[in-house]
Each structure stands twice: as structure tokens, then as C-alpha cells.
N, C-alpha and C positions, 0 to 999 in steps of 0.2 A: 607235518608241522602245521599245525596252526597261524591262519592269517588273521582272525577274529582280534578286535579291539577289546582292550584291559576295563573292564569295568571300570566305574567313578570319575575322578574329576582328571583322569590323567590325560594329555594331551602330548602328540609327538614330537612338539615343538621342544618338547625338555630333553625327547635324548640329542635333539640338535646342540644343545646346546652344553650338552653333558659329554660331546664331543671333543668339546675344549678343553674340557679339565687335562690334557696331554700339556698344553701349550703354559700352563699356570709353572708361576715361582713353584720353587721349593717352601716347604712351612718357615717360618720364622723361629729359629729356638731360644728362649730369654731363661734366665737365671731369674729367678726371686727369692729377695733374703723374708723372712720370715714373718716381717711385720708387711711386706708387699702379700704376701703368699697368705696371710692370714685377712688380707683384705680386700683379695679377689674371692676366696671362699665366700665371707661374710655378703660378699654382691651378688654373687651367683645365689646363694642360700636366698637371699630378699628378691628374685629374678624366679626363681622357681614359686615360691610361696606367693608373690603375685598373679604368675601364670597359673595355678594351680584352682586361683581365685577366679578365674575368667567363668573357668570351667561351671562355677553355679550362679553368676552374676548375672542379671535381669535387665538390671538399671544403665540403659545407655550412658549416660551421663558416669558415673561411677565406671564404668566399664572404659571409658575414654580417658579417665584419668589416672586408673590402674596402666591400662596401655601408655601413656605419656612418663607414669612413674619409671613401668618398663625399661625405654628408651634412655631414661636421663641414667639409671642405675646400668647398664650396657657401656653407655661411652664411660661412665665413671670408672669399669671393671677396664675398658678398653686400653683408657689412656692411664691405668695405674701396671697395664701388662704394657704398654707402651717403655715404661720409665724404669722398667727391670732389665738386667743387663744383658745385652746379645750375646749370645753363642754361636762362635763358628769353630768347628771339629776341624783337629787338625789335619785330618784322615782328606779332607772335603774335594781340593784337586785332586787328588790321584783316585778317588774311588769316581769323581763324577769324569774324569777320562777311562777309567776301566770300561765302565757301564757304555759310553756315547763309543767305546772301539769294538768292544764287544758286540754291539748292535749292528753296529757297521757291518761287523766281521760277518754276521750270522745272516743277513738278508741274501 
């Protein structure tokens, strides 16, 4: 096995911290009706085609406010997946005591 460092910009400080992804919530699940689901598409779609735009931009200035456009089109997707309705399965206690007895069991 190999001890040699990952070529480029990686650094060991991310698997520290990639450590904790154990300790993190569960995802959030939301319903969206149609007209929300058709207008997280539409932000992501302008999300993409701006970042895409980075990719041959020159101009600092331009390139600062495509990043800024970014951002505001981000919380806009955020807070429109925000205001769609939560899902909770009704499966949700009894499989997250399966899984946390089962772990128990097996150590």
C-alpha cells in the first residue's frame, strides 16, 4: 500500500472532515406540485448555463456578477424547495430502530 500523496489541490484536512458526514441529519424529503417542480427546474437550468458561462469568461468584472447572479438564483431554488411540502414516510420509526438495533446487535 501506498503512502504517497494524491496529486493537486487535495488536502487531508477534507477527509477530517468528511468524517462527519456519519453524525449529519437525514436528507429532507419535500413533495412539489408542479408549478414549484417546474420552477426549481427553470433555476437550476439558469444555474447551470451561468456556470457553464464562467467556464470562457475573461472579464473580471462580468465574471463577478455572473457569480453574484449565481447566488441570488440558488437561495431563489432554495427557498421555492423550502415552501414544498415535507415528507415523512411512515415506515420512518420502525426502520430507523431496526437499523440503530441491528448495529448494536452486530458490533
Amino acid at each position: 500500500m501506498s503512502t504517497a500523496s494524491l496529486p493537486g489541490p487535495y488536502q487531508p484536512s477534507t477527509v477530517q472532515h468528511l468524517s462527519s458526514i456519519e453524525t449529519l441529519a437525514p436528507p429532507v424529503r419535500r413533495r412539489a406540485n408542479a408549478g414549484q417542480a417546474r420552477t426549481i427546474e427553470l433555476l437550476g437550468n439558469a444555474v447551470d448555463h451561468l456556470s457553464y458561462g464562467h467556464l470562457f469568461l475573461n472579464d473580471k468584472a462580468a465574471e463577478r456578477a455572473d457569480t453574484e447572479a449565481i447566488h441570488i438564483l440558488m437561495r431563489l431554488k432554495r427557498s421555492v424547495f423550502e415552501e414544498c411540502e415535507r415528507v415523512t414516510p411512515a415506515n420512518r420509526p420502525l426502520r430507523q430502530w431496526l437499523t440503530e438495533h441491528l448495529l448494536r446487535g452486530g458490533n
